[in-house]
N, C-alpha and C positions, 0 to 999 in steps of 0.2 A: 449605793454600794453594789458592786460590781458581786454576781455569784462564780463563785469557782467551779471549775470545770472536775469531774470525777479522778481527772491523771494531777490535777493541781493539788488539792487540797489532800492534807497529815490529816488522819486521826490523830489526837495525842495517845500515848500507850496508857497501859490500865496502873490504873491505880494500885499506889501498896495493899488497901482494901480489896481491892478485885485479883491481886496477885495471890494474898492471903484465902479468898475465896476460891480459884485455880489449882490451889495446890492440896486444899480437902476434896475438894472435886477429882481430880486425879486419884489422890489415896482410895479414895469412894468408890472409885470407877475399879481400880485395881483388887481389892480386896472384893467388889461383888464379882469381879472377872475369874476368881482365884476358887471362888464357890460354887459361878455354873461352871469352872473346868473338873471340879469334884463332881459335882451331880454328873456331869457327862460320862465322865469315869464309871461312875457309879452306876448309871444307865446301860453303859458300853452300845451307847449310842454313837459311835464314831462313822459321821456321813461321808465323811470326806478319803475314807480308809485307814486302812492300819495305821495305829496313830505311832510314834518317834515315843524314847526313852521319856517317863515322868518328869526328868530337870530339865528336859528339852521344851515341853508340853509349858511347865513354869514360864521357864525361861519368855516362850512366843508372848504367852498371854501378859504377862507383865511389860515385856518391848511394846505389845500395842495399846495399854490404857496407862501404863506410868508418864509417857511425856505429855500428857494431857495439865499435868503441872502446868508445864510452861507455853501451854496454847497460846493467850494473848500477849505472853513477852516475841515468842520466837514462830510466829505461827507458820511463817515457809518452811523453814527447818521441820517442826514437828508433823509437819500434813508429807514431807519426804519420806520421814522415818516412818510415820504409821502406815504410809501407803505403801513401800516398801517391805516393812515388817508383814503387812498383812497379805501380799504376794506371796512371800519364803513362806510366812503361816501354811498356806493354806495348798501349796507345793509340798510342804513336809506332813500335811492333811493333820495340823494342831486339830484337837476336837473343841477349843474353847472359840465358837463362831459365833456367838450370839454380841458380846463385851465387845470382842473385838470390832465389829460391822457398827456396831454404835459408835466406838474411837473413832474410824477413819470417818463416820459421818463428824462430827464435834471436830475434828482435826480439818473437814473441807470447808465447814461451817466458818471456826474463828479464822480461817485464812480470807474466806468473802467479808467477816466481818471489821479485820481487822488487821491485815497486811496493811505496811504503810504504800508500799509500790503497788500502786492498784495496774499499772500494767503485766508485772511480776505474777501479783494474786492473780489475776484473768487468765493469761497463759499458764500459771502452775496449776492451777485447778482444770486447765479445759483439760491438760495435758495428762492427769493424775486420773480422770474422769475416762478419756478415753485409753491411757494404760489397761485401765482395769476392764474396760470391754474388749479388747485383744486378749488380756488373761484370759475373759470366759468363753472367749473363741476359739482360744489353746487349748483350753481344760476340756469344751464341750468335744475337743475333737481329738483331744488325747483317750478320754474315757468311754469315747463313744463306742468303740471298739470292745469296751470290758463290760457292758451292760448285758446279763444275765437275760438270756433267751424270755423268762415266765415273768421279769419285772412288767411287763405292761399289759397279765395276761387280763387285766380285768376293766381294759381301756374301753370305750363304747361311744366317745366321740369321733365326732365326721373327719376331726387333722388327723393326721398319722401322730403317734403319743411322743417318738424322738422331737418331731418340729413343735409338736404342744411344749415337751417339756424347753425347749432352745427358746421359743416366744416368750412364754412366761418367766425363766429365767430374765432374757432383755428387759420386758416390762417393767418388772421387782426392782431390778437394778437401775434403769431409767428412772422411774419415781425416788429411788433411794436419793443417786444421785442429785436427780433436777431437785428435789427438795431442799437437798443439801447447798448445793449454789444458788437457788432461790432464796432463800432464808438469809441465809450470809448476805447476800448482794443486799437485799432490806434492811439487814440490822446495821450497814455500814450507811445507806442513805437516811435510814433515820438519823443517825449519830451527825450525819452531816446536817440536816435540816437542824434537826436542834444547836449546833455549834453556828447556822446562819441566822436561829434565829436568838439566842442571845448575843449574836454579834450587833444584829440591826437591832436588838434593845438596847445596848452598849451604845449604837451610834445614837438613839434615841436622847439616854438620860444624857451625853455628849453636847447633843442639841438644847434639850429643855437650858442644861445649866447656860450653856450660851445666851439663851434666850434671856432667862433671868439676870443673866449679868449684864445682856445689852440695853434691859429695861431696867435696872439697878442705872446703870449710867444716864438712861433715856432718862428716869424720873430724878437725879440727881441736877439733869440740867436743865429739864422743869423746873425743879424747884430754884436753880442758881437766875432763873429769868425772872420769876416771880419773882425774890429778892433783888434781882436788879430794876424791876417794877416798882417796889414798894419803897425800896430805900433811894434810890437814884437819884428820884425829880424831888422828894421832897428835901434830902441832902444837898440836890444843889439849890434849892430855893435857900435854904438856910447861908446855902455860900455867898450867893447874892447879896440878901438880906444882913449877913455881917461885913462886907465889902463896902456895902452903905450907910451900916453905924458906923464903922470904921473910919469913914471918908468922912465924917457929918458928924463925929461927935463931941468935937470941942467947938464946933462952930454955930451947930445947933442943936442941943442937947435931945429936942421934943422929938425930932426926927430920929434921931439916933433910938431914944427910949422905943420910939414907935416901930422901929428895925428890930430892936431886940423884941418885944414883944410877939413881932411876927416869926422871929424863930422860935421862941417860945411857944405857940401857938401850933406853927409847923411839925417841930419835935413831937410835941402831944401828937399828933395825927399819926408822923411816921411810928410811933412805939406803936399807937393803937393799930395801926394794920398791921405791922409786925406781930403785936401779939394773937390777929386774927386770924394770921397767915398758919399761924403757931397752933394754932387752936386750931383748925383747920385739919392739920399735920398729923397732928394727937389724936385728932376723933377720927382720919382713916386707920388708926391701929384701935381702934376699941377703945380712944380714951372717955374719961370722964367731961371732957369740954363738946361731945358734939352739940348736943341742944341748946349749949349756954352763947353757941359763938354768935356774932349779926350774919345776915346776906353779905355774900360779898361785895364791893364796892360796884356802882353799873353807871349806863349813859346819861341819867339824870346826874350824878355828880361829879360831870364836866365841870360847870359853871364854877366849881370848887376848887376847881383845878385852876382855871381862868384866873378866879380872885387870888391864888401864892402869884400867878406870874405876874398878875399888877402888882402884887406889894411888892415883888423883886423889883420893879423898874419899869416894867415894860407898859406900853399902853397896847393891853390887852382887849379885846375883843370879843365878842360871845353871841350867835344869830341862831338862831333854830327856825329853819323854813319847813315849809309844809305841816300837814296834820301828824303831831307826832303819832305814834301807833306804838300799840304793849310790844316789844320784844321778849323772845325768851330772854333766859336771864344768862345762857354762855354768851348769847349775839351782847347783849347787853354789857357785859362785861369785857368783852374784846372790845366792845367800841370803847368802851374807858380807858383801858388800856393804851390804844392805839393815841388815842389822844393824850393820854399823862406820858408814855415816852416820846410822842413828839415834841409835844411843852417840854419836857426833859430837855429832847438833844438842843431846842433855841437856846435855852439857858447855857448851856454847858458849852456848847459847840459852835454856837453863831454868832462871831464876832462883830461887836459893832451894834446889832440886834434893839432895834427902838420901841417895833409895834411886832404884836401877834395879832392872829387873827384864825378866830374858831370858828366852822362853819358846822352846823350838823343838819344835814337833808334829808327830809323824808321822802321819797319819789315813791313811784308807782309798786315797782316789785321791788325795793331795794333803800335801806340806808347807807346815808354815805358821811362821813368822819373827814372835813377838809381841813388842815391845820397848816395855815405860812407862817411865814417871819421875814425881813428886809434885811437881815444881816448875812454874812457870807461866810462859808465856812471854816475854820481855823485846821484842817487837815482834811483830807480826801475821805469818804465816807469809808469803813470798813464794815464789808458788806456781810465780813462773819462774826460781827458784833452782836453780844447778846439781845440787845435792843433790835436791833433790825431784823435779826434771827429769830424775833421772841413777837414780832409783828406779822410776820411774814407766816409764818405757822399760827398763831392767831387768825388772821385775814384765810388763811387757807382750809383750816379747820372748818371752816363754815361756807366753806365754796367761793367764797369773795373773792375779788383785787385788789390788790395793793401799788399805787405809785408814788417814788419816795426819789427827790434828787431836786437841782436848781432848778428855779423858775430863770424864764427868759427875759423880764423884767429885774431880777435881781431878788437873790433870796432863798428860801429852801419851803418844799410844799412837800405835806406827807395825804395823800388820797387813801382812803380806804372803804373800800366798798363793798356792803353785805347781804345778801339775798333776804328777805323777807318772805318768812313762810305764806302761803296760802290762805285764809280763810275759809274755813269750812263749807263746802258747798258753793265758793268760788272758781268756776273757771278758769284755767291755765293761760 
């Protein structure tokens, strides 16, 4: 996710909550403005000189803490008004100074924190900021002239007390301000950092649910391979197998009896993986069947696989060279696999199809799964067929090869080859 840039990116405005909060704020502000312009009164503490008629006095002190209302709906408008308002103030020498110097700070404030034209906000405030230090460059130099001979008569510092009081004036108001646009400029990058970082949580849970859905589909066509494992080769052995009572059963009954018996036979195997596969299923969600299911089916029962494709027809084949050696039991069971869908595709696929022939090699660092057949194939192999898709991710699973396509003699050869772990304390 790309960050935006400070002139790119909207604050959204405030909330009806935050609006409702603005507007006691305001009333708040007003009404404590209304009490030090009494005590001031009451003091007849007027610094700034002879103050303007009492409705006048009202009048200032509420133009600069009422629109505090509307700080975060309208906050250019309001940082105008205050700052203006607080100029004429203090031209017409209002006595309520204290209310008011906090409005125009709060009024510089929510414009850094929440102008949406952040180039607007930038130059309204630089601009509002330096106004107000030309005012005290007017004011130091209009009044400088009515400063009372005896005000400085108890001065004792090394600056001259005129340039003391002109410094420390700038300073006060340096700090007033930088504070002011300081604050503000943070409470609007906060806002932005928090809006970036529930966005990249937003692209987050985005992602995960992807994720889960793409492994919802990933495990959905797992499991649609497994079932084309489990059902496939023995479904077509039963195809065979009644294509040859079928053929054979008026003419020779025993054979025929003996066809059906091997579907018979067959069926029982297919339901019983099925219900393994099932069970299986169940106990990855916590069911009741994990401990009750068997091991999955593995490379010892080839040879089982071998004897459905002889009772289909075929003169089938079965060699195991070399010293067999323990496999784990995934290695083990991709080799079954690899073998029961290739048995599968002769049956289904390879027309003509007389002999199979199973080979299982034990070699050095590696076994290997050879399965041919002499028949040729009834359609061009589809190479995003679950079966060969379902081989091929098997064989790879485990770092193997897989070679799978016609021999040059005639016929169809499925290779699959798998790494054989190490022996402990054996050399590489």
């Amino acid at each position: 996710m790309n960050t935006v840039t400070d002139d790119d990116w909207r604050r959204p405005g405030p909330t009806p909550e935050q609006r409702r909060f603005d507007v006691y704020v305001g009333l708040a502000a007003t009404l404590l403005a209304l009490v030090s312009l009494t005590l001031a009164r009451s003091t007849g503490a007027f610094l700034l000189g002879p103050p303007p008629s009492g409705p006048e006095q009202v009048f200032w002190t509420v133009a600069l803490t009422l629109p505090l209302i509307w700080r975060r709906r309208f906050p250019a408008a309001v940082t105008v008004v205050v700052s203006i308002g607080f100029i004429a103030a203090q031209a017409r020498s209002a006595p309520e100074t204290q209310l008011a110097s906090w409005g125009l700070f709060a009024a510089l404030y929510s414009l850094g924190a929440w102008g949406p034209d952040r180039r607007l906000a930038r130059r309204l405030r630089i601009g509002v900021i330096a106004t107000m230090f030309i005012w005290l460059g007017a004011y130091y130099a209009l009044t400088i002239d009515s400063i009372p001979a005896d005000a400085f008569a108890r001065a004792v510092g090394p600056v001259p007390p005129v340039l003391a009081a002109m410094v420390n004036g700038v300073l006060v108001n340096g700090l007033f301000f930088g504070f002011a646009y300081f604050f503000g400029q943070t409470a609007w990058l906060a806002a932005r950092r928090q809006h970036e970082v529930q966005a990249r949580a937003e692209e987050l849970r985005r992602s995960q649910a992807e994720i889960r859905e793409h492994a919802v589909v990933g495990e959905r066509l797992r499991i649609a391979r497994e079932l084309h494992d489990v059902v496939a080769h023995h479904v077509s052995v039963m195809g065979v197998q009644a294509s040859a009572a079928r053929r054979v059963f008026d003419k020779d009954p025993v054979k025929a009896r003996a066809a059906l018996s091997a579907i018979e036979e067959t069926a029982r195997t297919a339901v019983d993986e099925l219900r393994r596969m099932l069970g299986l299923l169940r106990a990855r969600d916590g069911g009741p069947e994990r401990a009750e299911q068997p091991g999955p089916a593995g490379i010892d029962q080839v040879a089982a696989v071998v004897e459905r494709a002889r009772e289909a027809g075929l003169r089938a084949t079965m060699g195991v060279y070399g010293d067999p050696a323990p496999l784990p039991d995934s290695v083990s069971q991709a080799a079954y696999r690899v073998a029961q869908e290739a048995v599968t595709n002769a049956l289904k696929h390879a027309a003509g199809a007389t002999a199979l022939d199973v080979r299982i090699r034990y070699l050095a660092h590696e076994v290997e799964v050879d399965v041919t057949d002499d028949g040729r194939a009834t359609r061009p192999a589809n190479a995003d067929g679950l079966g060969l898709v379902g081989m091929r991710e098997r064989v790879a699973t485990h770092g193997g090869e897989l070679e799978v396509g016609p021999r040059a003699a005639g016929g169809w050869r499925v290779r699959a080859r798998f790494p054989l772990p190490l022996p402990v304390g054996r050399p590489a």
